[in-house]
N, C-alpha and C positions, 0 to 999 in steps of 0.2 A: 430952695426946692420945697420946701416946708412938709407939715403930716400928713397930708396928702399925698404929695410925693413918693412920700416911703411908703404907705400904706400900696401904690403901686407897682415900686418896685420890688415888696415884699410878695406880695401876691404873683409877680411875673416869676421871681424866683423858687417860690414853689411848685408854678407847673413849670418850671425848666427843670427843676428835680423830680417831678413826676414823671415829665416824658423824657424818660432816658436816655433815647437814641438822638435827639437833640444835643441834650448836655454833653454826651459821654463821645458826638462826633467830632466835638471842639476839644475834649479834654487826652482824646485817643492823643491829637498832633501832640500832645507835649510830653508825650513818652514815642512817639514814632521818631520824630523829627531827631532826639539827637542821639536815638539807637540808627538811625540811618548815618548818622555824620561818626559814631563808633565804629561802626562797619569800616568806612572808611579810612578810620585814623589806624584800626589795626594791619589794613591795607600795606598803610603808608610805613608801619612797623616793621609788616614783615618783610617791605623789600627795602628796608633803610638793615635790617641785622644782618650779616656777612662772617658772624663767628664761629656759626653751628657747623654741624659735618654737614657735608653734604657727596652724592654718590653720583663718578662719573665714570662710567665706560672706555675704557683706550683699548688699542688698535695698533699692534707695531708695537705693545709696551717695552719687549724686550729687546729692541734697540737700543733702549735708553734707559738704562737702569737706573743711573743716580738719577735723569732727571723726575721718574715715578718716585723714587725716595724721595726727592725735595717736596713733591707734591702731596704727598700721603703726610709728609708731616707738617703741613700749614693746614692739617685739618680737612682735605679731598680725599673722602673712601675710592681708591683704586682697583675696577673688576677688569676682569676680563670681559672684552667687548663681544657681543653675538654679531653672528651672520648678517642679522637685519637690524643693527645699530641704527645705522640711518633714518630706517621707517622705524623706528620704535620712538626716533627723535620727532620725526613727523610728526605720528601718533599722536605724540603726548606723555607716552610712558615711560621714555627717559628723557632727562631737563639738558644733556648737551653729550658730546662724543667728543675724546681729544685721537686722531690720527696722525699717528707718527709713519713719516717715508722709511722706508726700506736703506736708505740711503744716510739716514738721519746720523747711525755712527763714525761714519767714513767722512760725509761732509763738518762735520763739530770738530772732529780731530784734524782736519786740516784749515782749521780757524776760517771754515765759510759758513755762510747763513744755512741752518739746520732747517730741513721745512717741516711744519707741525700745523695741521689743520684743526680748527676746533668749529663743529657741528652742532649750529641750536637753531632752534626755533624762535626770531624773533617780535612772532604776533602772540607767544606765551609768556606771560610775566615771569610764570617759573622757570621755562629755559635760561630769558633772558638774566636772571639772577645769577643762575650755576655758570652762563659763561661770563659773565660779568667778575665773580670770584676767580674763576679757572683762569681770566686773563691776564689780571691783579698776580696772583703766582704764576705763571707761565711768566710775566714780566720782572717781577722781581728775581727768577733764577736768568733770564737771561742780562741781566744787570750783572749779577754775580761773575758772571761767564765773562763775562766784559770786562770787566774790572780786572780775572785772575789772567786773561790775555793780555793785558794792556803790562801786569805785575811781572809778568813770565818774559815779556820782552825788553824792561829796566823803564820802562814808560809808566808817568805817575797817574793814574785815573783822571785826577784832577785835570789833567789835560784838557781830558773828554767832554768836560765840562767847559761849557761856551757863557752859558749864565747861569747866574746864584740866585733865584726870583724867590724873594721871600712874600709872604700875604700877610695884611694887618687886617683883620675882619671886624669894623664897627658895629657890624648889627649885637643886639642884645639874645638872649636865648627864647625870651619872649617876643620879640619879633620876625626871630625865625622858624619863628614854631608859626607862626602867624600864614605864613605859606603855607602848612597842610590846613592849617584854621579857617582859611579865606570864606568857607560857604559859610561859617558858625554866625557873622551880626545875620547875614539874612534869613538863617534855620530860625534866630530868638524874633527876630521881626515879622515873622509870618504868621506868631502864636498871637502877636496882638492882631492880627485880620481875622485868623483862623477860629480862634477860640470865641467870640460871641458870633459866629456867622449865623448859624443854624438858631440859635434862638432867636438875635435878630431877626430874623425872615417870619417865624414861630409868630411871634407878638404884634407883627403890625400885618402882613398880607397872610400871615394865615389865620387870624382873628378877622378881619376880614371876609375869610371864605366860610369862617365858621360861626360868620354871623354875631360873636360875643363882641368884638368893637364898637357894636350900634350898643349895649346896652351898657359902654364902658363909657361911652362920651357922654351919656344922661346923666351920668351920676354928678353930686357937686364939686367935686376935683375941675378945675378949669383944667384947659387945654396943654397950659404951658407945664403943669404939674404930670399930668398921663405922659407927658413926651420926659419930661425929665427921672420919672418914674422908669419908664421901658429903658430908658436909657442906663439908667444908674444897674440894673436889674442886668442889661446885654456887658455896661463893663465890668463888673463884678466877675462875668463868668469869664473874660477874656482877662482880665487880671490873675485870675485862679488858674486859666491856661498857661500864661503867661509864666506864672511862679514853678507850675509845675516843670514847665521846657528845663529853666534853670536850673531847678533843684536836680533835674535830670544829667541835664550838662554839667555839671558839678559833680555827681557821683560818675559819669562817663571818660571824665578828663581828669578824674582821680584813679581810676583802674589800672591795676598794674601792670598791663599790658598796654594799655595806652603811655606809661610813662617810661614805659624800658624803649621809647623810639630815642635816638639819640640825643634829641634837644627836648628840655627839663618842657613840658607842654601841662598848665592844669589852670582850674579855673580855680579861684580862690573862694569865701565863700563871699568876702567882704569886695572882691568884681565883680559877684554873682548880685549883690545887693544895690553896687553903684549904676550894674546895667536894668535891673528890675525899675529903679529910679528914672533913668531917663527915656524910661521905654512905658511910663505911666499915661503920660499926656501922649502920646501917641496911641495908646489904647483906649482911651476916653474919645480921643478923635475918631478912631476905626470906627467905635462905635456908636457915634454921635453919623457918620456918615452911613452906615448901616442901617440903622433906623430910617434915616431917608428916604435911603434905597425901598427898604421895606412897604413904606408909607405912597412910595411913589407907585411903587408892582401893584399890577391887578390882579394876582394869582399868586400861589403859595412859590407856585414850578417858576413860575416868570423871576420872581424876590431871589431864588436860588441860586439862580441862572446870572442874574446879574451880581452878585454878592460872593458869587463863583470868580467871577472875573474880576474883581476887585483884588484878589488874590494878586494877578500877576503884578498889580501895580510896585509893592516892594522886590520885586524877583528881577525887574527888568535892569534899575540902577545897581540893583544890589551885585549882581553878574557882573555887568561895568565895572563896578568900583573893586567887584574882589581880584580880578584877573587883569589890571590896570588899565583897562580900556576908558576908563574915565578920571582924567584926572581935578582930584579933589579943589573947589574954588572958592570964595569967601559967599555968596549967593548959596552955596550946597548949604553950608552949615546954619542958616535961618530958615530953611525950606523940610517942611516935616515930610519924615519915612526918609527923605536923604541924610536931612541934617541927623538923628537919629542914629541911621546906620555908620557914619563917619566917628559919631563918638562911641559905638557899642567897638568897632574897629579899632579905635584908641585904648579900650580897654583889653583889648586883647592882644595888642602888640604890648601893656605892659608901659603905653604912656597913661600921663597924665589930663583928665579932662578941663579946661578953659571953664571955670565957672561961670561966667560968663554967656559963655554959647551954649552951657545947658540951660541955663535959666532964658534967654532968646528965643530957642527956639521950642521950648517950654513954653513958653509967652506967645507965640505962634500956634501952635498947634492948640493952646486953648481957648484961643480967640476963631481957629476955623474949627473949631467939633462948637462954638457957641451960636458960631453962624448957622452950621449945619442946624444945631439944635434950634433956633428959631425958623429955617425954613422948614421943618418938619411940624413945627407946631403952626403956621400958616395952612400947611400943605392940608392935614389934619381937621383944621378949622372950616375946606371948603365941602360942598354937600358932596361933591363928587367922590370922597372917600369913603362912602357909605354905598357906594354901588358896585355889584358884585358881577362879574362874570357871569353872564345866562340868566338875570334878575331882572 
């Protein structure tokens, strides 16, 4: 790069700290990005917890005495049900209604099926919960029921029982947590797009409109020094995006409400380090192809616009790959933004990464941001980059 170089990239980075709303639109992503994926994972907390009380309305309770005492004590507050139970279930304002038949004590004591209605709403996450519990105990007493019939008759339970299906679960707790995780490689792979966009755009098409590019290529810094300059200057910022995401996701995935979900979920700090690492050359590359972009726009709006959509390009695999609509191939894992995203998903299921294929497609990605960086300093070099829009 040499002292020219830097004397570039120093000067670009202090008017990216001048002009704030530049810097501060890249650095916002790496505190949005994984307080939106926190949102979520409490989400996923609170409809994985099933211990707390929770209050359900009945209807008919005193048909059924013991079976409101079994219920009241697995922890379900027992009210009496109003008039319009039903629309309050609609509503919203109550999460489900259990309705007992009129019939309910006369049919149990003649050892037939008891009918018992349970009323929720299942377009509410929160209905859906309380009857999802309510069902769990309603089934559990009617087990029991079964059981003390089967006993009352000299008939062993066991009977009842057709098969004994036991489960052996190979997944790790790290890999299972990896299912609510799924968005997390492509939340950290967006900071490397996201994070140098706006300055990118800032230093080559809007220098450009502001006219300071004509008097930045007279000076004696050659060509290839200015472009290695802006460039060093846009990955900087997007590495500092970058750092921030993680340090964020590391404090978000340590909160203890993120970890009271059932399966142990957190990001370590020394994950947080190995995935900052292989998500380096991928951000030299973002930003090595941003400069281009820049370099190529005739206008500040146009750089933006295209630099915008640059965006979806990790969104699109990254979707594929978390929800399994793609499955992973030896070709993904040398091809950057894929290959990347497959081993930051390695890290988060808690494998181990193939040194190998990080240093590959490390080897890849900075052989294409060298490409990029050379056609930006051709691109640069012709006269046509000194002409401006309405000039």
């Amino acid at each position: 790069m040499g002292r020219l170089g830097l004397h570039v990239a120093w000067k670009e980075l202090r008017e990216a700290v001048r002009d704030r709303r530049s810097l501060f639109s890249g650095l916002f992503y790496g505190v949005w990005g994984p307080l939106v994926m926190a949102l979520a994972l409490t989400a996923v907390a609170r409809d994985r917890h099933h211990d707390g009380p929770i209050t359900v309305p009945v209807e008919g309770g005193s048909h059924a005495p013991a079976l409101i005492g079994f219920v009241e004590a697995r922890g379900v507050d027992v009210q009496l049900a109003s008039a319009t139970a039903v629309e309050d279930v609609r509503a919203g304002t109550v999460p489900a209604v259990i309705q007992v038949g009129d019939d309910f004590a006369s049919e149990f004591e003649a050892a037939k099926p008891a009918r018992i209605t349970l009323v929720y709403d299942g377009s509410r996450a929160a209905s859906r919960r309380a009857a999802e519990r309510v069902r769990e105990v309603l089934g559990e007493y009617a087990a029991r029921a079964r059981d003390t019939r089967l006993v009352l008759r000299g008939v062993s339970p066991a009977v009842a029982g057709v098969l004994e299906i036991g489960e052996r679960d190979l997944s790790t707790a790290a890999s299972r947590a990896s299912g609510a995780l799924a968005t997390l490689p492509m939340f950290v792979l967006l900071a490397a797009f996201v994070g140098g966009m706006s300055v990118a755009a800032d230093i080559t098409a809007g220098e450009r409109e502001r006219a300071s590019l004509e008097s930045l290529l007279i000076t004696p810094a050659s060509r290839w020094a200015l472009v290695t300059g802006k460039w060093l200057a846009t990955a900087l910022v997007a590495l500092t995006t970058l750092t921030v995401t993680l340090v964020v996701c590391h404090l978000v995935l340590r909160h203890p409400r993120v970890q009271a979900v059932d399966l142990p979920v957190g990001l370590s700090a020394g994950e947080a380090v190995r995935m900052w690492g292989v998500l380096v050359p991928l951000a030299c590359l973002t930003s090595a192809v941003q400069l281009l972009i820049g370099f190529l726009a005739r206008t500040y709006k146009e750089a933006q616009t295209h630099l915008s959509l640059l965006v979806f390009l990790p969104m699109i695999p990254g979707f594929l790959l978390a929800f399994g609509a793609l499955e992973p191939a030896l070709w993904m894992t040398l091809t950057p933004v894929i290959g990347q995203h497959l081993l930051v998903a390695q890290v988060v299921r808690g494998q181990a990464m193939a040194p190998t294929t990080v240093l590959a497609v490390s080897l890849v990605s900075a052989a294409a941001a060298a490409a990029a960086l050379a056609i930006a300093v051709r691109v640069i070099g012709a006269e046509s980059v000194l002409r401006r829009t309405g000039a």
